[in-house]
N, C-alpha and C positions, 0 to 999 in steps of 0.2 A: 049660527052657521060656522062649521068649520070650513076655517080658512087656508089652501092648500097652498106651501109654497113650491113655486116651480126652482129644483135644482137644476143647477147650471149644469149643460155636458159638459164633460171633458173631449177636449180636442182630440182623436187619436192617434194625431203624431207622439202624444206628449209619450203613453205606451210606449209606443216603437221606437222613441230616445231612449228609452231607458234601458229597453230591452235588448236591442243595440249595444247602448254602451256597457251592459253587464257582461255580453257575448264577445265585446272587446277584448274586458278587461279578464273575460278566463282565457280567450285565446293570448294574452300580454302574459299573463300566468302561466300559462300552459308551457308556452315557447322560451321565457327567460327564468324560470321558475331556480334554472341552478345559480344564477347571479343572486340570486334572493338569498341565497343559503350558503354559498360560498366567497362571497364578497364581506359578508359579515365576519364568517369565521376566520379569512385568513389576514382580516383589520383587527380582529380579536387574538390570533398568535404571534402577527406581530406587532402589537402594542405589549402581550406576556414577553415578548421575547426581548424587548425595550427594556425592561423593567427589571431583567436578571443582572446582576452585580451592582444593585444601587440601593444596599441596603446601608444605612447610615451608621451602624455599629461600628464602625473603625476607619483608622486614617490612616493612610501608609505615609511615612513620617522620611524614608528614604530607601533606599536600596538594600539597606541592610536590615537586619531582625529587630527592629525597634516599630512599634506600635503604639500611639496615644489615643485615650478615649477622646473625644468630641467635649471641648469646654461649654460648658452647660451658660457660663456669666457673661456670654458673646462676646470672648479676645477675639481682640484684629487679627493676629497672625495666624490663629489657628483655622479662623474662616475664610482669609486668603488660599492655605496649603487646603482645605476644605475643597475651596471654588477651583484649583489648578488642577487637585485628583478629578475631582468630577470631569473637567475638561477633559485630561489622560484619558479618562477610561471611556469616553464617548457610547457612555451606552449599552458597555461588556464587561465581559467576566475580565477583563486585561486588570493586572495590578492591586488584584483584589485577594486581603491576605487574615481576611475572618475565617476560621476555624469550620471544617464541618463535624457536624455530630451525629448521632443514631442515638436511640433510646436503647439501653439494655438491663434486662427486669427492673425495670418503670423507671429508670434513673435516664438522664440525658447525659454521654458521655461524648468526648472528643474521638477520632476515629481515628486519625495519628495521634500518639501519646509521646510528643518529643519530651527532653528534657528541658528546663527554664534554660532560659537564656543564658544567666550568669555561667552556666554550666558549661552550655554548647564551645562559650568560649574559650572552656580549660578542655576541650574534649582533643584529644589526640587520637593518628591513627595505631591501633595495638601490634605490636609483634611478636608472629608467632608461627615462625619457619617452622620451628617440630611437628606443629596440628599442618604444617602446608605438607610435608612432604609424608603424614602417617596415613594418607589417604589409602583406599584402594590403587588407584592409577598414580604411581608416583615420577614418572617422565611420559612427556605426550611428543612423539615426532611427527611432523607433519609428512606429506608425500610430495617430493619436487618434482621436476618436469622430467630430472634424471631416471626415475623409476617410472615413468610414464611409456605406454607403447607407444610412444609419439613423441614429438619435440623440435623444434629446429626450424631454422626457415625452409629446409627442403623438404619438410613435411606437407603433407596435403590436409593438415588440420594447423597450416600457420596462419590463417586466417584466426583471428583470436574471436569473433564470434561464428565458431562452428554450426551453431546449431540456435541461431537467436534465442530463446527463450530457456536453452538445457544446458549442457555440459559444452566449456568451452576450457581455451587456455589459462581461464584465472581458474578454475574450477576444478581442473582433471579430470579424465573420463573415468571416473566409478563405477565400476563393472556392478553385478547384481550378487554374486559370489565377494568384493571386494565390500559392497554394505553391508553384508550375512557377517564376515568377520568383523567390522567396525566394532558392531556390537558387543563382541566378545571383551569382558573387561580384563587386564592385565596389566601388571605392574607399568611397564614398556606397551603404550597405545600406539598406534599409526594407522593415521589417517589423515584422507583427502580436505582440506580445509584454505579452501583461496589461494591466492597468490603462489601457485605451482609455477609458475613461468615470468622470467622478465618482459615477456611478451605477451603475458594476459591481462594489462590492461589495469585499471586506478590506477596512473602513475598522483603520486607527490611531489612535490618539490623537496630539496635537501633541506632546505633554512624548514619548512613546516616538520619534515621530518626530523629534526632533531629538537625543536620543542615536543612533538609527541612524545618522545624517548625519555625528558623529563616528568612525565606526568606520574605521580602514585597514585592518586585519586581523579579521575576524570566524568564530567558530565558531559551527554554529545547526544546530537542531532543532527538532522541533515535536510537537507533540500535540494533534487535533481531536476533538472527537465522545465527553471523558473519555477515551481515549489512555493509553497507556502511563505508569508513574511517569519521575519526572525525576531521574535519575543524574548526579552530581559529578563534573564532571570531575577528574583526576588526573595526575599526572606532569610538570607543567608547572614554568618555572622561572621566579625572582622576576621577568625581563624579561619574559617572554614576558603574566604576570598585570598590567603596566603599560599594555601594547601592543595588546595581543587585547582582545576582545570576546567574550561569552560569551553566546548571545543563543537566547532556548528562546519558541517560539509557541504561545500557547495562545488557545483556544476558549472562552466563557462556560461552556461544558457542561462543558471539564477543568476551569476553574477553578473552578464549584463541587464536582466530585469532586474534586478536592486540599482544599479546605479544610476539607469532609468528613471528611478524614485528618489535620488537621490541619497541612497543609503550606499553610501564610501569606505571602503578600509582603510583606515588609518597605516602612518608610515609602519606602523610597528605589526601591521598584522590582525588589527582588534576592530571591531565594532560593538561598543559598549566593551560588556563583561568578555561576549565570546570572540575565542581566538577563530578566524576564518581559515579553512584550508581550503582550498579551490583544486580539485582533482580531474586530472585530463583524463582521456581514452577511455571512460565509462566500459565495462567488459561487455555490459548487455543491453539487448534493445530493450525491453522492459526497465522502464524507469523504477520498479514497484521492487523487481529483484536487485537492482543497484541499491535500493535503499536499504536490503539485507547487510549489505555487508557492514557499515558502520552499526548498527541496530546487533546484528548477530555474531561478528568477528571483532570487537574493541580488542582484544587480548593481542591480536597479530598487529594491527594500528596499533596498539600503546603495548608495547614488548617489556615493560619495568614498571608497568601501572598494576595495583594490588584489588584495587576497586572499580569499579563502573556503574553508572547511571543512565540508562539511557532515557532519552524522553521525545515521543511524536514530535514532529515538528508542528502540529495543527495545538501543541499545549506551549502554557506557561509553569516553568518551574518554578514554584513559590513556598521552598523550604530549603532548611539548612542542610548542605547534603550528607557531612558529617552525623549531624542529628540524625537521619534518614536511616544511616547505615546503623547508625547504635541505635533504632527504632525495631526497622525490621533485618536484620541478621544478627548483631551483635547479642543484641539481648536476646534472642530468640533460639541463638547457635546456629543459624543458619547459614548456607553459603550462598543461596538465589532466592529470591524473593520476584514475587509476579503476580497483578490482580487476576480474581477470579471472574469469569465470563458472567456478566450481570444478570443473561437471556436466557440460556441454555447451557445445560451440563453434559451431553453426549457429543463425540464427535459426528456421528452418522446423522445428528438431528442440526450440527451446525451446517455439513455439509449441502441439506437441501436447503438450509438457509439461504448459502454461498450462491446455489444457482440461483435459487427465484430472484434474488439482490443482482441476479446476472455480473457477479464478481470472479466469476470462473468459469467456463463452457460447461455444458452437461456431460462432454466425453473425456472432459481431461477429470473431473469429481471422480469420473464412474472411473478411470483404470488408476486414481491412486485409492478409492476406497476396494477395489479389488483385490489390489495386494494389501493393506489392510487388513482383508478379511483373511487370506490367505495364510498372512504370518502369525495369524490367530488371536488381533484386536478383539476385546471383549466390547459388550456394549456398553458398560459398568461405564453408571454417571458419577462413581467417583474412585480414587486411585489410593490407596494409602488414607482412607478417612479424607480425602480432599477433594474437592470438585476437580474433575476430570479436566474439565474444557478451562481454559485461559483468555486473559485479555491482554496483549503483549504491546499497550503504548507506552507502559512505563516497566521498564525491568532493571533491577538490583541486584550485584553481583559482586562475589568475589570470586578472583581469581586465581582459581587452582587448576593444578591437572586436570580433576574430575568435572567440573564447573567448562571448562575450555573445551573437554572430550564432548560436554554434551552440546553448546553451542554449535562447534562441528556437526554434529551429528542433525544437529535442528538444522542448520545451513543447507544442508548436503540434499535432507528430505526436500527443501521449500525449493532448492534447484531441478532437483528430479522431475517432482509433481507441481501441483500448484503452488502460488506463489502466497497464498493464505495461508501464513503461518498458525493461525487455531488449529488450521487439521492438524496438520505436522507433529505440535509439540505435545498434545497427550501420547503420540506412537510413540515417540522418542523417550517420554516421561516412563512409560507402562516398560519398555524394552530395555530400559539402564537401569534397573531396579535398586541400585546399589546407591543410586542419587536418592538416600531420602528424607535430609535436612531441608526439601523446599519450603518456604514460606508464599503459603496463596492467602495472602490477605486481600480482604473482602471489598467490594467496590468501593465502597464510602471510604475506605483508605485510599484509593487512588485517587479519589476528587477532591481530597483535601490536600494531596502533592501536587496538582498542576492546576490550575485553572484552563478551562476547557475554552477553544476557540471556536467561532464559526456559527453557534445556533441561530443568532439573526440570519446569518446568510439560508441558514438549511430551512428556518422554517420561510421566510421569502420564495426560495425555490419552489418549497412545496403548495403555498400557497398560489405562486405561478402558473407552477405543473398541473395541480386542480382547474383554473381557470382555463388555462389553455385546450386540454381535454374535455373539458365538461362544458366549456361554455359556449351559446346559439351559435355564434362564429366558428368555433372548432365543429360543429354539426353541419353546418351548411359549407365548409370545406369538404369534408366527408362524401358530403350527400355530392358532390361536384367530380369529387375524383375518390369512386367506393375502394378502388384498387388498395394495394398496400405498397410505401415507397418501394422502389424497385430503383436499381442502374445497372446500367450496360456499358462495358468495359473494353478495347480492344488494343492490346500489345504485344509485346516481342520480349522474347527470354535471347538473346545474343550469345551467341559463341561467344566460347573463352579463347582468354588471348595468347594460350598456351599451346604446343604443339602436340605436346602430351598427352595421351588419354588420363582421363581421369577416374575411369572406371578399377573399382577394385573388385578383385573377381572374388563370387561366394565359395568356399568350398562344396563340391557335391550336387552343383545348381549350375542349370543351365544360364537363369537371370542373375544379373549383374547387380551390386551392391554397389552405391557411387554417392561422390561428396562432392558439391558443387556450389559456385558463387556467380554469378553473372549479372550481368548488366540488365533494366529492365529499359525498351525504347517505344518510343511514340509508334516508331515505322518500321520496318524488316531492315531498312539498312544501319550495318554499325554507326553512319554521321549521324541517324537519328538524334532527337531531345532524349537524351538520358530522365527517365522518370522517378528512378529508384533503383533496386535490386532484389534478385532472385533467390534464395537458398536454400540448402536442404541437405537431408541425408537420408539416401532411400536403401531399406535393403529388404530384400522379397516375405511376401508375408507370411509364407511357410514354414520360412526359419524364424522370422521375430513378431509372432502375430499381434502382440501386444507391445512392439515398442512405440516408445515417445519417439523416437526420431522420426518416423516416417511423417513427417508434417514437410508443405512447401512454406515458409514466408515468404510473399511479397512485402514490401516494404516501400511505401512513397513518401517521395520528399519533393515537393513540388507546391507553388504557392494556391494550386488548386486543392488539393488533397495532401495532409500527412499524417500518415499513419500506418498500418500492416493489415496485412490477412493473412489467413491461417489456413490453408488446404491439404484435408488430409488426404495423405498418400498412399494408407494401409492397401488399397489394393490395386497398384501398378500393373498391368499385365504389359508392359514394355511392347507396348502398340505407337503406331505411327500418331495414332490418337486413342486419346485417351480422355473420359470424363470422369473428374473427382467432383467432392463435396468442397465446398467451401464452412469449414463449421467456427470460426471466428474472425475477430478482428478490434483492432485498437484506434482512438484518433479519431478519423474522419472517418472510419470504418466500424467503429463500433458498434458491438450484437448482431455484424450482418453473418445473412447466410445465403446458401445459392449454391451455381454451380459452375464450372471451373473447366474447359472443354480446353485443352493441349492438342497442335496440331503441329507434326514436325513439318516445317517449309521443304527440307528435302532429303525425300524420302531415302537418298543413296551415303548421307554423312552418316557416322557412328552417333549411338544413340546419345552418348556424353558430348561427343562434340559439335551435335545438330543446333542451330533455331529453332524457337516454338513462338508460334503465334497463340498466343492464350485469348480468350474470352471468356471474360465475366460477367453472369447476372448473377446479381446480388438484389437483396431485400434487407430490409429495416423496420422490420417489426415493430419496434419501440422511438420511432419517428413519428411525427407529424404529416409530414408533407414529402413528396415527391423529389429526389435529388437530381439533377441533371447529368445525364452523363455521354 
């Protein structure tokens, strides 16, 4: 007989556990599914990003150009100086002076090709006043405040930041006709190039300015606004530390954040190598255009200097500068030397870079690529057999007339229009034609002159930024408040404390053309909390429908908010109210936009010397969360 065994049931909970827990564990998947994927990768960029400058081929042995290989038979001393670099360098590119290379037709070659060392130390600078003065442009005048339609304190442009972010007292107002001729090259140059006014602002000290004055050869960099730390320079040789100048710009604001940290100027002026200059009255509100002027003007700073170097303040300079120069100008015949843009070779293709990176509003791109196009910019992604587009954190120069004229001339564009010198310097390259000894050497030259600062930090942020966006928590905020940040704003523009109108009248125009500064207040009455201030220069859009001046800045300084906005004024109709655009801002205002509603308090003062109660709504697209306001 077969014998039948009875199988046991299964329980039917045991099913509905399982089933359960599978429909758990996809809604657990479902809902955290971006932590699964972005938790990994941004433990995996920065552990890569750990890992940069700790490759063990070489020791930095000290400040100067001396390098030893790693003793293979475990000396003490060498693997003490071993374990102290390692410490230095915590983890970065800091103080790291191994060579980079590129492969070209299948060989592995270095990418600066200095000279040996023995060399660098017999290397002197050359003279040779007859190739200075055989140029095209053989005297360059600058334009002072003398030839200026303006000037003085009883001027109504002695406010020395006329127009925050455009043409003020250090600067000179350069007409459109006064750029058309710039251009024109001539024995005898003259142009608008900084420091038109003792009233425009960088002041110096005497005792700095008379070191500057000794300088023939200078390196420099700068820091405004608290700015970056200040990095040592490295690799240099005992000649080159007798010769150079080592020259770093700072701000009251960095130099209280450095001492802060405890990094002090010595009695003589020095920390470390670099000599400190601390510079008052800053000429503009943009921290990014102050940084032009040591970056693009060294020749009016150091007036007896033959060379210049300049270098980001976010790098380390880690070569001989002497070498540098007998690398890429000397031996090449060159008078500027500039890397080439790593990304992209068109200007009009950097420019929508510029915006989507939100490094420039979409209307100020669009009215400097329109004269651009106007003055007959090609699209041509290269100039002279060279790439068009540049990379300017490290630029090599000597200094001539023609060399000087074009800096000016790069200066003048990055005041005008945006403050992205890439756009700038192909116009200016393409329109001096006459400049065409530049040397654009190729990116991997420029990473082996500085060591690059900040990737741990940039790729942490980015790995942040992901998390923060993308992850459940950033969703169920969202899902709480769908809105987009938003804030509401309510203040006062104050009569000025002048008697004076300050309307300047248009020819041929009923509407008024007018330069103005005012107080910005909590309340309508002058005791008000002062919050900030007002500025502007408006003149009717009939007559200048494309200027840059027609913008308002606000500007706060207040422990709640500081920062600016940007309200464009292009179409004024000189009503008792009026509603603009608000299309930028800086600070604590950054990328907003919105709108901007002017309301004169009373309706019988003149329009320049009324009140306005302003309200702003503003948005933040590229926020998180909701601002209070």
């Amino acid at each position: 007989m077969r014998v039948r065994v009875r199988r046991k049931r299964k329980k039917p909970g045991h099913h509905r556990v399982r089933t359960e827990f599978t429909q758990r564990l996809i809604r657990w998947f479902v809902r955290y599914w971006t932590l699964l994927i972005f938790v990994p990768a941004a433990l995996l960029l920065i552990f890569e990003a750990t890992r940069i400058g700790r490759k063990p081929g070489l020791i930095l042995n000290s400040e100067v150009n001396e390098v030893k290989k790693p003793n293979l038979s475990g000396n003490s001393e060498i693997s003490k100086v071993k374990e102290q670099s390692s410490q230095k360098k915590s983890d970065s590119n800091l103080n790291r002076l191994d060579p980079t290379t590129h492969v070209v037709g299948g060989v592995r070659e270095r990418c600066l090709k200095l000279l040996p060392a023995e060399e660098l130390e017999h290397l002197d600078i050359p003279v040779d006043d007859e190739e200075y003065k055989s140029g095209p442009v053989k005297r360059l005048l600058y334009i002072s405040d003398n030839e200026m339609p303006y000037g003085g304190g009883n001027s109504t442009f002695s406010w020395q930041r006329t127009n925050g972010t455009r043409f003020n007292l250090f600067t000179g107002n350069q007409t459109f006709d006064e750029r058309e001729k710039s251009f024109k090259v001539n024995e005898t140059a003259v142009v608008h190039c900084g420091f038109c006014s003792e009233n425009g602002g960088f002041r110096i000290s005497d005792k700095d300015k008379s070191y500057m004055e000794t300088c023939k050869v200078v390196v420099s960099t700068c820091a405004f606004g608290g700015g970056d730390d200040l990095y040592q320079p490295i690799g240099m040789s005992e000649a080159s530390l007798k010769k150079v100048c080592y020259v770093a710009f700072w701000d009251e604001i960095t130099l209280a954040a450095q001492e802060s940290q405890d990094n002090k100027i010595s009695e003589d002026g020095f920390i470390g190598k670099w000599r400190i200059v601390i510079v008052k009255n800053l000429p503009f509100v943009d921290q990014r255009l102050n940084g032009k002027i040591p970056k693009m003007l060294p020749h009016r700073l150091f007036p007896h200097a033959k060379y210049s170097i300049w270098v980001d303040s976010k790098s380390q300079f880690r070569r001989d500068p002497l070498g540098v120069l007998e690398a890429l100008l000397w031996r090449t015949k060159s008078v500027l030397a500039i890397s080439e843009h790593g990304a992209r070779s068109s200007v009009y293709d950097e420019a929508k870079a510029v915006v989507k990176k939100h490094k420039a509003t979409p209307e100020e791109v669009e009215v400097q690529l329109t004269q651009y196009r106007r003055d007959g910019l090609p699209e041509d992604k290269r100039f002279n057999g060279k790439k068009a587009l540049n990379e300017a954190s490290v630029i090599v120069r000597k200094h001539t007339p023609l060399t000087n004229l074009f800096m000016c001339l790069w200066f003048n564009e990055v005041v005008r229009f945006t403050s992205r010198d890439q756009l700038s310097f192909p116009y200016v390259h393409w329109r001096l034609k006459v400049l065409k000894n530049i040397n654009m050497f190729p990116v991997c030259t420029r990473k082996d002159l500085v060591n690059s600062m900040g990737h741990i930090l940039i790729l942490a942020i980015l790995a942040v930024t992901l998390l923060a966006f993308l992850s459940p928590v950033a969703h169920k905020n969202q899902a709480k408040n769908p809105s987009r940040p938003w804030m509401a704003l309510s203040l006062y523009i104050q009569q000025p404390h002048i008697s004076r109108s300050s309307i300047q009248p248009v020819a041929q125009s009923d509407a008024g053309a007018f330069i103005f500064h005012r107080a910005l207040t909590e309340g309508p009455e002058n005791t008000s909390r002062v919050v900030g201030k007002a500025q502007g220069f408006i003149i009717p859009v009939e007559h200048f429908a494309n200027s840059a001046f027609n913008v308002i800045y606000l500007t706060f300084e207040t422990p709640e908010f500081s920062g600016s906005l940007s309200v464009q004024a292009k179409h004024v109709e000189h009503k008792d109210r009026e509603e603009l655009t608000v299309v930028g801002g800086t600070g604590s205002f950054a990328f907003a936009r919105g709108l901007a509603v002017f309301a004169q308090t009373d309706s019988q003062s003149p329009e320049a010397n009324a009140t306005y109660h302003v309200k702003l709504q503003l948005r933040f697209p590229n926020r998180s969360q909701t601002i209070p306001g």
